[in-house]
C-alpha positions in Angstrom: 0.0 0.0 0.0 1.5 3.4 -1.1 2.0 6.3 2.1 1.4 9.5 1.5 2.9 12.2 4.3 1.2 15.6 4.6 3.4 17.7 5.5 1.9 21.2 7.4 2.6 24.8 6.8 3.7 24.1 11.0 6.1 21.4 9.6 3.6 18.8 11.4 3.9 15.8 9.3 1.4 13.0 8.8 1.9 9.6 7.1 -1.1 8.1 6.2 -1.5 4.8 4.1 -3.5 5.2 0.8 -5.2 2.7 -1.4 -4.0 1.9 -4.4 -5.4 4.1 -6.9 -6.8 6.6 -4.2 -5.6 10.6 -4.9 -4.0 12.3 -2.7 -6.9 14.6 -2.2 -9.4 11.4 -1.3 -7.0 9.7 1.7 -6.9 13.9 2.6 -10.4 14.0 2.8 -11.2 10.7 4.5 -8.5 10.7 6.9 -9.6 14.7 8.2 -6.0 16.2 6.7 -6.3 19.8 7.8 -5.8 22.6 4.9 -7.0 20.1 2.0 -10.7 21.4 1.2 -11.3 19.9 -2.0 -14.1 21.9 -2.6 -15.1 20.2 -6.1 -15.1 16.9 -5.0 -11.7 15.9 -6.8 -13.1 17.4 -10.2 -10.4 19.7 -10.9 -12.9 22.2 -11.1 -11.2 24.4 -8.2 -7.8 25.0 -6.5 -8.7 24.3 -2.8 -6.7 20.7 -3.1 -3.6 22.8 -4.0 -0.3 21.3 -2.7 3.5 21.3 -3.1 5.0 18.2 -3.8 8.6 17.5 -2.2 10.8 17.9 -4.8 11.9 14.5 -4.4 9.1 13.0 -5.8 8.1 15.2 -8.2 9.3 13.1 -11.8 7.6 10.5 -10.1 4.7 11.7 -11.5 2.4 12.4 -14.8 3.4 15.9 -15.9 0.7 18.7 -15.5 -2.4 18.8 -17.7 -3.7 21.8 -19.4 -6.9 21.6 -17.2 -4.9 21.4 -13.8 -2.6 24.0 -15.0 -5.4 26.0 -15.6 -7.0 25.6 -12.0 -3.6 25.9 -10.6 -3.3 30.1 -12.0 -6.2 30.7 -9.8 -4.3 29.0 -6.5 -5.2 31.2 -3.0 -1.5 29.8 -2.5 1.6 30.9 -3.8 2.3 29.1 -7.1 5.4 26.8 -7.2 7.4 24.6 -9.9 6.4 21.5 -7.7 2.6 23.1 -7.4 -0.2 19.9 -8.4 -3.6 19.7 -7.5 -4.1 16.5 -5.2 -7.3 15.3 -6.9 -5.3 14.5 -10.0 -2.3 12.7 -8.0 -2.8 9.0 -7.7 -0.9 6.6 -5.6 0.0 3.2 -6.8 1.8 1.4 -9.4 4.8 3.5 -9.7 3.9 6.0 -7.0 4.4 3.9 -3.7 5.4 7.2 -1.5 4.7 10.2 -1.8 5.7 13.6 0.3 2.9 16.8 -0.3 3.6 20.1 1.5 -0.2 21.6 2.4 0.1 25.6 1.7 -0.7 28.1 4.6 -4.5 28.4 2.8 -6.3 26.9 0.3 -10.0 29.6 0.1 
């Protein structure tokens, strides 16, 4: 099972175990992460799932898509090189750990 650790604006970190396939944003959501608001649902339809992924992990993953890049200009957060929404992050397969930095706010 892949772990995702939150990591807070505080630099309180949170290691939670995801299932496979699950985004970031949905083990957020179930698991109560604080500062991930996701108010869409995980439709890329807002930024209020905005994170920072460590830079360690970040070619572990799909590059950007036009739609999240889009959503990601209208951030409340800073915008960053490692900035993804977490509703289009999955865990699994190739991603097996994964280290997000939650930004001070999200609304």
């Amino acid at each position: 099972m892949p772990n995702i650790t939150y990591v807070q604006p505080d630099g309180a970190r949170r290691t939670l175990v995801a299932a496979a396939g699950s985004t970031v944003m949905q083990t957020a959501i179930a698991n109560d992460v604080a500062g991930i608001v996701a108010e869409c649902g995980g439709s890329a339809m807002c930024a209020t799932c905005h994170v920072y992924v460590d830079p360690e992990y970040i070619d572990r993953l799909p590059p950007v898509s036009e739609v999240e890049n889009e959503m990601l200009a209208s951030a409340a957060s800073e915008r960053r090189e490692t900035s993804r929404l977490s509703c289009q992050l999955s865990v699994g397969g190739d991603v097996d750990e994964l280290v997000v930095h939650v930004p001070s706010c999200q609304v």
